[in-house]
N, C-alpha and C positions, 0 to 999 in steps of 0.2 A: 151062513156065508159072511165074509166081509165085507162084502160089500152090504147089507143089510147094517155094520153096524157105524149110521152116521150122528147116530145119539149120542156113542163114545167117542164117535173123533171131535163135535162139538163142544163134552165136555172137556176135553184136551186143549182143544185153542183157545177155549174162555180165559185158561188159566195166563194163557199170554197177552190175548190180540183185549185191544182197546174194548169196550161193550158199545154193541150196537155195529161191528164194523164185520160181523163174519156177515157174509151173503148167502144165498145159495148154494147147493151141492152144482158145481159144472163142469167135472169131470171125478172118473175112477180110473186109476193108473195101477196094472199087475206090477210089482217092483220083482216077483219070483216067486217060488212056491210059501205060498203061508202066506206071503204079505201081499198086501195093498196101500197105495195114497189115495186117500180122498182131498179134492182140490172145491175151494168155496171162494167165490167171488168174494172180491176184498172191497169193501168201504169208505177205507178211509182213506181220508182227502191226500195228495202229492202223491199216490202208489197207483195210478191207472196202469190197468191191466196186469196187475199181480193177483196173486191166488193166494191165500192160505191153505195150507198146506196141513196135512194129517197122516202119519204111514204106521199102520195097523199090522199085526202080526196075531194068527192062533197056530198052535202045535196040530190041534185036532177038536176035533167037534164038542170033547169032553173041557177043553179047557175054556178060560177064561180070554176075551180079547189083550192084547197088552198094545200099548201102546208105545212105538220106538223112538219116534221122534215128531214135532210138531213146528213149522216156520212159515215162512212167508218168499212164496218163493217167484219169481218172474216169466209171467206168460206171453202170451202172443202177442206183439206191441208192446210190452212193458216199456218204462225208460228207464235206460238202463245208463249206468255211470260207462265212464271210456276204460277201456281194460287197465287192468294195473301194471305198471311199468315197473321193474325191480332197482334198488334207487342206483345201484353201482352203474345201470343203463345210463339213468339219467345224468349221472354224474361224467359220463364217458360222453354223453349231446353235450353237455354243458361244457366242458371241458373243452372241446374241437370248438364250438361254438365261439369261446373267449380264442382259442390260439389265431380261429381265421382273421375274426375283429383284430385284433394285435397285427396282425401280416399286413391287413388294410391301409391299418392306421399307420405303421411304419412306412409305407410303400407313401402314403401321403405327404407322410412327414417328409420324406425323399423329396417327393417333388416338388413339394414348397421352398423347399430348402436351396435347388436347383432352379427356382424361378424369381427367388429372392438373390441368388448369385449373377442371375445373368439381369437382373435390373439394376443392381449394382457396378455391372462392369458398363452397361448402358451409361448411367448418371458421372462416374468417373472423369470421364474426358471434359463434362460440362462445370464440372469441379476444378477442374485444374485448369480450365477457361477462365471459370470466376477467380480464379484465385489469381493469374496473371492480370486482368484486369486491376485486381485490387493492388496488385503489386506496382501498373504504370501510373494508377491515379497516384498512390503516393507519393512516387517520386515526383510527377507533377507539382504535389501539392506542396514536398520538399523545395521543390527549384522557386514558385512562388515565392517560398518561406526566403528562400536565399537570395530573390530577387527584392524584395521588399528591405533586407538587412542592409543590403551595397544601398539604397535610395534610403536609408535611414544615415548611415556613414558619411554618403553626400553631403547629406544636409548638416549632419553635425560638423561637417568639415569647413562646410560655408560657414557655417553662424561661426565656429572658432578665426574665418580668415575674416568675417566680418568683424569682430570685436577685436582684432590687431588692428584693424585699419580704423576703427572710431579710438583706440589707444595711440595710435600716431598721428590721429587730429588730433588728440587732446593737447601732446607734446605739442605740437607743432604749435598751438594755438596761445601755449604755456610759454612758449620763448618768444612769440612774437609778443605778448604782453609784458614783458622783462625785457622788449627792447623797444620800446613805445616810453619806458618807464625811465630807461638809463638817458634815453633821448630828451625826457620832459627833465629829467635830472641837469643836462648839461645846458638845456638853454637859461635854468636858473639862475646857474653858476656864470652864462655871462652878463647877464641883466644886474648881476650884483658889482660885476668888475667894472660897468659903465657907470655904475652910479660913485664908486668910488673915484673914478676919473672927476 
């Protein structure tokens, strides 16, 4: 029988499995008529709860055992990787994934853009406040300017009427000494007519 022969499925799995990692025989599995699996606890370390695996075939009692295939196959509890995903799948998650992010982010950008505009229309009016301000101080600061120019004028208008008037003391002051002078001239002239008397 097949199942008697677990000398040859051992020698089968030697030829794969690590040495020292086949365990016990703990299960025989019918796969159909002729054949069998023989399943041996597995060893080695990161595979809990896998089996190695052996599926046996004879024609008839006359023949020879053959051996079909030999692996390492996953038992009760194994841990098991997460199913395979075919990648055009993942490429179609992926894909939706990026368009909704995109929708998001435009939908964002919207409303920043509309929260940026309505604080904008807020600050406006306060702009155009300062800015008339800036506009009265100037002129203020014009009319100083123009006030300061007339009291500049003033004064250069005094100091020009005062240097007429120290110019017509000087005359004035020029004829009375050239009539002091024609006077000291004539009393000489008679002192001279007396003395020729």
């Amino acid at each position: 029988m097949l199942a008697d022969s677990e000398d040859r499925a051992r020698e089968a799995l030697a030829d794969v499995a690590p040495l020292g990692t086949i365990g016990p025989l703990v299960a025989t599995l019918a796969q159909g008529e002729h054949v069998v699996s023989l399943q041996f606890a597995n060893l080695m370390r990161g595979y809990p709860g896998w089996l190695w695996t052996a599926t046996l075939s004879r024609i008839d009692e006359t023949e020879d055992v053959n051996v079909l295939e030999v692996e390492l196959l996953p038992g009760e509890g194994a841990v098991l990787a997460p199913d395979w995903v075919p990648w055009t799948d993942r490429l179609a998650d992926y894909r939706a994934a990026q368009d909704a992010a995109g929708e998001e982010s435009d939908d964002s950008d919207e409303d920043d853009s509309d929260e940026d505009d309505d604080e904008a229309d807020e600050d406006a009016p306060d702009s155009e406040d300062e800015f008339d301000d800036q506009v009265v101080l100037d002129d203020d600061d014009d009319s100083d300017d123009d006030d300061d120019d007339d009291s500049d004028d003033d004064d250069s208008d005094d100091d020009d009427d005062s240097d007429d008037d120290d110019e017509s003391d000087d005359d004035d002051s020029d004829d009375d000494d050239d009539d002091d002078h024609d006077d000291d001239d004539d009393d000489s002239d008679d002192d001279r007519d007396d003395d020729d008397r």
